[in-house]
Every structure is written in structure tokens, then in C-alpha cells.
C-alpha positions in Angstrom: 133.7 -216.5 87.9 131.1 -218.8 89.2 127.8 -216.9 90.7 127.4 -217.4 94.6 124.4 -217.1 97.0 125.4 -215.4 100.3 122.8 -214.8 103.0 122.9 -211.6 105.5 120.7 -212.1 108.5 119.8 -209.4 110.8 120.5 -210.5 114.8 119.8 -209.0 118.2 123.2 -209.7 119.6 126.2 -210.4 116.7 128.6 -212.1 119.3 126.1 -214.7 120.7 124.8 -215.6 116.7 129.3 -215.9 115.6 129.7 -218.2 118.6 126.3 -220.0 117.6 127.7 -220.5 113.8 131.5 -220.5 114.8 131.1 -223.4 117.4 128.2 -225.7 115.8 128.8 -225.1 112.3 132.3 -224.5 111.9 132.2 -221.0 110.3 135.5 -218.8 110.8 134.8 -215.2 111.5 136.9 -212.9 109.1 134.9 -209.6 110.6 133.7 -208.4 113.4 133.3 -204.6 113.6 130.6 -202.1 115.0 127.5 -204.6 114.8 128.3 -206.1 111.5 130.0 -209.8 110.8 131.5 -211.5 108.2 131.6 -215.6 108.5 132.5 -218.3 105.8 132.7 -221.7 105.9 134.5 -223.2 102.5 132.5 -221.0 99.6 129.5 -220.3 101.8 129.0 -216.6 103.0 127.5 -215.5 105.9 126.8 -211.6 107.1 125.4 -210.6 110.3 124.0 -206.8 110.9 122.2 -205.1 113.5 119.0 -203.3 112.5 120.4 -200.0 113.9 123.2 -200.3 110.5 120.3 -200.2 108.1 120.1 -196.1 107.3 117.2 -194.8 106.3 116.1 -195.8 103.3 116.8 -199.1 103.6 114.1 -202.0 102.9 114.8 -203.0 106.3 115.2 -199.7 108.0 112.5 -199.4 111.0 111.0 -202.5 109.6 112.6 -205.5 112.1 111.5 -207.1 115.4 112.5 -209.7 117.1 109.1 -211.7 116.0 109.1 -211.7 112.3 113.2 -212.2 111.9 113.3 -214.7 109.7 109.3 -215.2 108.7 108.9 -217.6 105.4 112.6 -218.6 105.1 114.3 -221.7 105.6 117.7 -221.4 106.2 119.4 -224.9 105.2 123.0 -226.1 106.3 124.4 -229.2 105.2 126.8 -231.3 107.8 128.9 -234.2 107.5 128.4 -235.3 111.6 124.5 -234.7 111.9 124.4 -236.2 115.7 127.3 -234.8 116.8 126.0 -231.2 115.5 122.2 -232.3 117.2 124.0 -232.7 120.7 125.9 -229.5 120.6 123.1 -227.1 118.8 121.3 -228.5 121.7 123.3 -227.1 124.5 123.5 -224.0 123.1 122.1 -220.5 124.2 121.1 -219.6 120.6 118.9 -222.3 120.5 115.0 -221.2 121.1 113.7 -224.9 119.8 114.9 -227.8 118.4 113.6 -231.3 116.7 114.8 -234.0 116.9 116.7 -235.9 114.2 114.4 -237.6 111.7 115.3 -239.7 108.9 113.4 -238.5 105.5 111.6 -239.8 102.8 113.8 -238.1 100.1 117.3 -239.9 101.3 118.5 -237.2 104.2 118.0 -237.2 107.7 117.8 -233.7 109.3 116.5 -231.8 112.3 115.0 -227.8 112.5 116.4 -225.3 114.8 114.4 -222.2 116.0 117.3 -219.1 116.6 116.3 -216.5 119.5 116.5 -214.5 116.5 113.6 -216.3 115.1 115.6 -217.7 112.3 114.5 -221.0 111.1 117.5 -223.4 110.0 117.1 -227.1 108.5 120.3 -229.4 109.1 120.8 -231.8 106.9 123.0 -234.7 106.5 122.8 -236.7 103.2 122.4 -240.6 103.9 125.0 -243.4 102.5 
């Protein structure tokens, strides 16, 4: 069995962050049940909770607002169509800022995404 990195982020509002990941990212929901969300995209893993499923006890429990969501990570996602994703992450509801896209120094071009959930999200494309 080969080791795998999931990620679980903790959202205001679960059906606004599946259609976010569903319909710009291409992630298939395989859950969706009482505030908690399962999505995948090939071998990538993606849960979504609300704060309120955290009992007591938890590291998060009591611990989460909607300002320091997502403080000090960078949440990378790799695409094959990096415009195409740019246009559509643009238009959506989810979307509290976005850059534009910029070719890099270290062979990618990519652009940053600010979620409502304060999540910060690098899009990547590698370049030919």
C-alpha cells in the first residue's frame, strides 16, 4: 500500500465549497451527509466538515472562525487547462479574491485563489 496525503478543511457552508471543487476542479462527490463531505479527484482526497461536528475535545472544537480558516497553509492543485480553470474560478461565488495568471520562474504558471472560507489555494499548471 502506497502512503497518501488527504486534506480535511473546515467550511461555513458544505454545498457552496462541493459545487466550488465539483465544478472548477473536477472533484466527484462520493458523500454528502449531515455537514460532512467526501470528494476525490483520481487518488486525491478531499473532506469537508462543519465546526459544529468537531465534539468536544477536538483540537478544533470551539477553536474556528471564519478569519483564521486556513491561516499559514497553501493549498496547491495541479490542472491540465490553467485558463480555462482561471475564467470559471473567476465567476464563481466561492471566490473571495483572485490573481491573475502568472508565468513563474521555476517552469509553472499559476494563479492564487482566496475561498470565503479564507482558504488559500495555488493553481498550477506545469509548462511544456
Amino acid at each position: 500500500m502506497k502512503n497518501q496525503i488527504f486534506i480535511e478543511l473546515c467550511v461555513q457552508d458544505i454545498d457552496s465549497n462541493i459545487d466550488f471543487f465539483t465544478t472548477i476542479f473536477g472533484f466527484s462527490c462520493d458523500k454528502n451527509k449531515e455537514g460532512f463531505a467526501e470528494l476525490h479527484y483520481e487518488d486525491s482526497r478531499m473532506l469537508l466538515n462543519i465546526e459544529k461536528n468537531y465534539k468536544e475535545g477536538h483540537h478544533f472544537s470551539n477553536k474556528i472562525n471564519q478569519d483564521s480558516n486556513g491561516y499559514g497553509v497553501e493549498i496547491g492543485i495541479q490542472v491540465s487547462d490553467i485558463e480555462e480553470i482561471h475564467t470559471e474560478a473567476k465567476k464563481h461565488s466561492m471566490v473571495k479574491a483572485i490573481t491573475e495568471v502568472r508565468e513563474q520562474p521555476w517552469g509553472s504558471k499559476d494563479f492564487r485563489i482566496v475561498t470565503k472560507d479564507n482558504y488559500y489555494l495555488r493553481i498550477t499548471q506545469k509548462m511544456a
